[in-house]
C-alpha positions in Angstrom: 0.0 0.0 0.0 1.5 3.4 -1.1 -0.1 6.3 0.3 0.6 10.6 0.2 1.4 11.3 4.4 0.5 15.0 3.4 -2.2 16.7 5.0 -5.2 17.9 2.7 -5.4 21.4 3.0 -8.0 23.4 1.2 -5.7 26.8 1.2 -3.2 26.1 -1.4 -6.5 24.9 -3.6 -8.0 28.8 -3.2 -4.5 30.7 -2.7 -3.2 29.0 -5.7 -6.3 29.8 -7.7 -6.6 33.4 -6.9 -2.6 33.7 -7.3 -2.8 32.6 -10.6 -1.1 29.3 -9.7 -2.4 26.5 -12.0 0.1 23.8 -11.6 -0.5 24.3 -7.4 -4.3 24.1 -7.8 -4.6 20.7 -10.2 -2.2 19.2 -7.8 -4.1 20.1 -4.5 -7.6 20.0 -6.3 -7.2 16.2 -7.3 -5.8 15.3 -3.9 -9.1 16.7 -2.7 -10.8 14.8 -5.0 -8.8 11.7 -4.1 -9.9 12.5 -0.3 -13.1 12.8 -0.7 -13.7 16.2 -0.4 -17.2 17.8 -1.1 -16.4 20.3 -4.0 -18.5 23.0 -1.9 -16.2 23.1 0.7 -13.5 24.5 -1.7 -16.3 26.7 -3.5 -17.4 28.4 0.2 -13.9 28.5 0.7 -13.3 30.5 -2.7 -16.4 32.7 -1.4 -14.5 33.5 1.8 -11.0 34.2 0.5 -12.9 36.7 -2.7 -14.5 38.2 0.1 -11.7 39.1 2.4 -9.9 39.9 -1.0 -12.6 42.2 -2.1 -12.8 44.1 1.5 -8.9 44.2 1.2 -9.3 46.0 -2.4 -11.0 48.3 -0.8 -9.0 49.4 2.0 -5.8 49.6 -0.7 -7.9 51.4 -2.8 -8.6 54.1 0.2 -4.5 53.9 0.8 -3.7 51.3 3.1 -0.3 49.6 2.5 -1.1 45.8 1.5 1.6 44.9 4.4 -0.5 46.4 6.4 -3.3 44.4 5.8 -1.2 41.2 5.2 -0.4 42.2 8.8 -3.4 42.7 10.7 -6.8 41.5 10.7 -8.5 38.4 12.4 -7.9 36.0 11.8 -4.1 36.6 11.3 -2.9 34.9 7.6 -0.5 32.3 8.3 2.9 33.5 6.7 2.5 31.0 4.4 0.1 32.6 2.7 1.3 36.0 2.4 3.0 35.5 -1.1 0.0 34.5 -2.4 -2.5 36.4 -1.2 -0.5 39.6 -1.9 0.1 38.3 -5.6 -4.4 37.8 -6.0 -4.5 41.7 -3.7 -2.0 42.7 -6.9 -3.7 40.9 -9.6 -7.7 41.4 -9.0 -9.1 45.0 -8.6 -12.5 45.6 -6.8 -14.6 45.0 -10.1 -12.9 42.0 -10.8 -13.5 40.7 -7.0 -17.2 41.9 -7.3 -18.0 39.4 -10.3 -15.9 36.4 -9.1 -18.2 36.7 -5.8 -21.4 36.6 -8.0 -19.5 34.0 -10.0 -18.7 32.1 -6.8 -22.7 32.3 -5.4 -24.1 30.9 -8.6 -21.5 28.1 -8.2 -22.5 27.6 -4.7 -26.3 27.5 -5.7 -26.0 25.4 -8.6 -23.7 22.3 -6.6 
């Protein structure tokens, strides 16, 4: 019996995605998948992160550093994540954010 010791973790699935990381998120996705995880758990994750994103848009777009935010907040990102995250605060401005939300809800809806 060969198995992967690794821990499923849904975060480098949505960081990965939002990032712009492809080869991270087929890689995580299909352990998922392999797991048994319920796709809606990585969709109402997706919905959580675009959220947070989106609120974070904001608050850059009114002139707070994005260390700042990567800093602060509750609850506090895992360092880990900071690369990421920053890269998808970067990448997605607040219009962007608003439609993958409602792109995200109608995915929720329709699982």
């Amino acid at each position: 019996v060969v198995a992967d010791a690794s821990e499923l973790k849904i975060d480098p699935i949505v960081d990965g995605a939002f990032a712009g990381n492809a080869a991270t998120v087929e890689t995580e996705f299909a352990k998922a998948m392999v797991a048994g995880t319920y796709p809606g758990m990585i969709i109402s994750a997706a919905q959580r992160q675009a959220a947070w994103l989106h609120k974070s848009a904001l608050a850059v777009a009114d002139g707070t550093p994005i260390s700042a935010l990567l800093d602060s907040g509750f609850p506090r990102l895992h360092f880990s994540r900071k690369g990421n995250v920053e890269t998808a605060l970067r990448n997605f401005s607040v219009s962007r954010l608003t439609l993958i939300i409602d792109q995200l809800a109608t995915a929720a809806l329709e699982m």
